[in-house]
C-alpha positions as CSV (number, residue, x, y, z in Angstrom):
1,X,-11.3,3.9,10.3
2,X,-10.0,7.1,10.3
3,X,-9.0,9.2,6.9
4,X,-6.6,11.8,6.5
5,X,-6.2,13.5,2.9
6,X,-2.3,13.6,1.7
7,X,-2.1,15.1,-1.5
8,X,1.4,16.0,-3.4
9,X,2.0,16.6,-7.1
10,X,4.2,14.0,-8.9
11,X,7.2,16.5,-9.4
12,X,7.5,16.9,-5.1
13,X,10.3,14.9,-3.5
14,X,8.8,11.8,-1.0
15,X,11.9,11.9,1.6
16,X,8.4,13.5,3.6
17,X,6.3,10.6,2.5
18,X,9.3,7.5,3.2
19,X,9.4,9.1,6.4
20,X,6.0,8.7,7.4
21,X,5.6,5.0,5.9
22,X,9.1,4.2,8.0
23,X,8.4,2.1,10.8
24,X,4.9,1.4,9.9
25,X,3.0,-2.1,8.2
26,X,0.6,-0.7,5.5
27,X,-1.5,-1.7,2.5
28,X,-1.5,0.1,-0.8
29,X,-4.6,0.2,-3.2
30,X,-5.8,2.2,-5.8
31,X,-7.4,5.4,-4.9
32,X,-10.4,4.7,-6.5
33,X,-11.1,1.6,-4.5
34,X,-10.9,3.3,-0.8
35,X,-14.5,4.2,-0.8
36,X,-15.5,0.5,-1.2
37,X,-12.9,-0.2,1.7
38,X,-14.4,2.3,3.8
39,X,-18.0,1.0,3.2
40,X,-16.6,-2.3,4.0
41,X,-14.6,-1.2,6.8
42,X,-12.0,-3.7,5.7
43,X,-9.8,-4.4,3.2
44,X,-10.4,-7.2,1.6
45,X,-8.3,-9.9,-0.7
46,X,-9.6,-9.4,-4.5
47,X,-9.6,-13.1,-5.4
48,X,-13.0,-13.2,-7.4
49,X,-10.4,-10.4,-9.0
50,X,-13.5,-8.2,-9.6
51,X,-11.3,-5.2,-8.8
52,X,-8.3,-3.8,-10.5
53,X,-5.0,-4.5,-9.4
54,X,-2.7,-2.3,-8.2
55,X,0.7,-4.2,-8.6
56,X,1.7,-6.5,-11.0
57,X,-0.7,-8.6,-12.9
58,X,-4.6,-10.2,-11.9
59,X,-3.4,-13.8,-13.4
60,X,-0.6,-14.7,-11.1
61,X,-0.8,-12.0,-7.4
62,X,0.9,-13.7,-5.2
63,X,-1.0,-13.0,-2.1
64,X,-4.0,-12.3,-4.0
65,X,-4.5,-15.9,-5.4
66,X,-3.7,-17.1,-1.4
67,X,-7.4,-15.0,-0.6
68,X,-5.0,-12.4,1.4
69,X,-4.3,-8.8,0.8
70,X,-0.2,-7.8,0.8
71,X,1.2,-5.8,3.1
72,X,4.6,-3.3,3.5
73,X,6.5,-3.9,6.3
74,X,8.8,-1.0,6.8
75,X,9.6,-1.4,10.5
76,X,13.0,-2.7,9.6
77,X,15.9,0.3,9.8
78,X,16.3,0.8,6.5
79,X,19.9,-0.2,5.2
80,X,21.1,-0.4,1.9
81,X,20.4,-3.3,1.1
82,X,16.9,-3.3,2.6
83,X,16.9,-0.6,0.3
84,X,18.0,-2.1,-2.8
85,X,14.7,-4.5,-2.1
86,X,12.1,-2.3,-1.3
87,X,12.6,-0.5,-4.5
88,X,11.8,-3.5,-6.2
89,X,8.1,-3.2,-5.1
90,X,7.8,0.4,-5.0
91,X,4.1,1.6,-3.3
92,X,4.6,5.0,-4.5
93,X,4.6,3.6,-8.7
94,X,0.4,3.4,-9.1
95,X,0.6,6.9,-7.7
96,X,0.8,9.1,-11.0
97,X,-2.5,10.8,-12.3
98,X,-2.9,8.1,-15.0
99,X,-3.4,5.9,-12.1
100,X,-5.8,8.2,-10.3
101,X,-3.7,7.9,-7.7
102,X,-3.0,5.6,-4.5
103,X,-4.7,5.6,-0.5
104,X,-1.9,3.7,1.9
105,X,-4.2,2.1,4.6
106,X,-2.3,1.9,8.1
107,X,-2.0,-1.1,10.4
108,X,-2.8,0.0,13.8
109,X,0.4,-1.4,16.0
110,X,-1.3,-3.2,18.1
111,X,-2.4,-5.2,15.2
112,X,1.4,-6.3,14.8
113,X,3.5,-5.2,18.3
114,X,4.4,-8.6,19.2
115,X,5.8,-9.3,15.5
């Protein structure tokens, strides 16, 4: 697994950051948590919820109470309306320093490619 460190203060613009995530299938977790992913070199559902969550609520996660870990799917073009529905889930919220900030883990294509 390979890390590379991407800081930017909260005031900078993302049109950088939605182009890099564009075309790509990624995870989001908390910041904090990446060392344990790294030391498990996975990333892992958190269904014994032992760990924070990062969206929404630990009672009712969707994928989390399935035992598997969500995923953004940004391969689509992106099109208003696409648009309209990723805002709805937005990866970039947990990101402010209250949060201690966000790591976005990438697929590797080949992982995905015949999708």
């Amino acid at each position: 697994m390979r890390v590379s460190p991407y800081r930017r203060r909260e005031s900078e613009p993302l049109d950088d950051l939605r182009a890099l995530l564009q075309g790509r299938v990624f995870h989001v977790a908390r910041l904090a948590a990446l060392q344990s992913i790294l030391e498990a070199g996975e990333v892992r559902a958190n269904q014994d919820r032992s760990l924070p969550t990062t969206f929404g609520y630990l009672e009712n996660g969707y994928f989390r109470n399935r035992g598997c870990v969500a995923l953004f799917d940004y391969r689509a073009e992106l099109s208003e309306q696409l648009e309209f529905y990723r805002s709805k889930c937005d990866p970039y919220g947990m990101a402010s320093p209250e949060n201690s900030g966000i790591a976005i883990l990438f697929l590797k294509p080949a992982a995905h490619e015949d999708d």
